[in-house]
C-alpha positions, 0 to 999 in steps of 0.5 A: 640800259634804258630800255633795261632799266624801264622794263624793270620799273614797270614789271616790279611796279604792276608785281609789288601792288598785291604787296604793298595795296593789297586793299586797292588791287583787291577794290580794283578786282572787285569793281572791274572784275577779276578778268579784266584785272588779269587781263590788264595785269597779263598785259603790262606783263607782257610789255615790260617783259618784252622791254627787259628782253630787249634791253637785256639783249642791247646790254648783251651785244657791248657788255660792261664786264665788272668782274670774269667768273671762274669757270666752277662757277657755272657748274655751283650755278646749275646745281643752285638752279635745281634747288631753284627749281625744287621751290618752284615746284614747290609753289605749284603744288599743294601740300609740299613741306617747303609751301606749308613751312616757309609760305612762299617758296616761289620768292625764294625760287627767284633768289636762289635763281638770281643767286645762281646768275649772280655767281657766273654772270659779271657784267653790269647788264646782269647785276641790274637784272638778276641784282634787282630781281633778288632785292624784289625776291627778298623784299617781297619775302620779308612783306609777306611773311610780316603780314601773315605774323600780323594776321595771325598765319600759321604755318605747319610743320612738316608732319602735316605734310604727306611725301608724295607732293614732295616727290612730285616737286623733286620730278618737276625740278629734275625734269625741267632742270635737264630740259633748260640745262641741255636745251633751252637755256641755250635755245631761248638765251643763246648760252649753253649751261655746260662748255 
């Protein structure tokens, strides 16, 4: 748990700085460079993933179970992944009505995600990951949205937003939602979606 638990600190530590020393990354950006900063960022990054993987993986072989989903809870699982999924697409492409209504659609992508594990995962080593990922998600919401009411931010509404970058999200997630439902969930994590 403790490899787990390291990787976690580290991986919200080096993504909390842009919400909570905004000026210190940006003087940091500034007297490096940003290439050097993306670089170290990237790096750390990649540590901490690799220690979440890992422990994640350790916590796997002897899981402490705290509850047994049902088995529905799968299938709401992957529908919540595809609306997961649709703000994620809305995040990467400019001009979608979740992006210009709700400013971070990519914060609520990772909460309707961890929502979406939460609901069909029961042992402790997924509570620790998807629980801290959603308290980050939410956190980070609430800092981001507060700081924009201060300067000023305004988002539009959805008439200034055109159908097509919606569109383009919904193909994104309905693309990626059947290439990890039938593929690479099972690939990469070794549990198929479906039974």
């Amino acid at each position: 748990m403790l490899v787990l638990v390291i990787g976690l600190v580290i991986f919200f530590g080096v993504h909390s700085i842009r919400m909570f020393a905004p000026q210190w990354r940006e003087r940091a950006m500034a007297h490096d460079g940003a290439l050097r900063w993306k670089l170290r960022f990237g790096m750390i990054t990649l540590i901490a993933t690799g220690f979440i993987v890992i422990g994640y993986a350790q916590l796997r072989l002897a899981p402490t179970w705290l509850w047994f989903p049902p088995i529905w809870t799968r299938h709401l699982s992957a529908l919540l992944m595809l609306v997961a999924l649709f703000f994620a697409g809305s995040a990467f492409i400019q001009n979608t009505t979740m992006k210009n209504k709700m400013g971070y659609p990519f914060l609520i992508s990772i909460k309707v995600w961890t929502l979406a594990h939460l609901l069909s995962n029961g042992t402790l080593a997924d509570v620790i990951l998807f629980g801290s990922f959603l308290v980050w998600a939410i956190i980070g919401f609430a800092v981001y949205r507060r700081r924009d009411r201060k300067m000023g931010v305004v988002y539009k509404t959805s008439e200034g937003s055109s159908l097509l970058p919606n569109v383009v999200a919904l193909v994104f997630a309905v693309v990626f939602w059947v290439l990890i439902a039938f593929h690479l969930h099972q690939a990469l994590i070794g549990v198929p979606v479906f039974l």
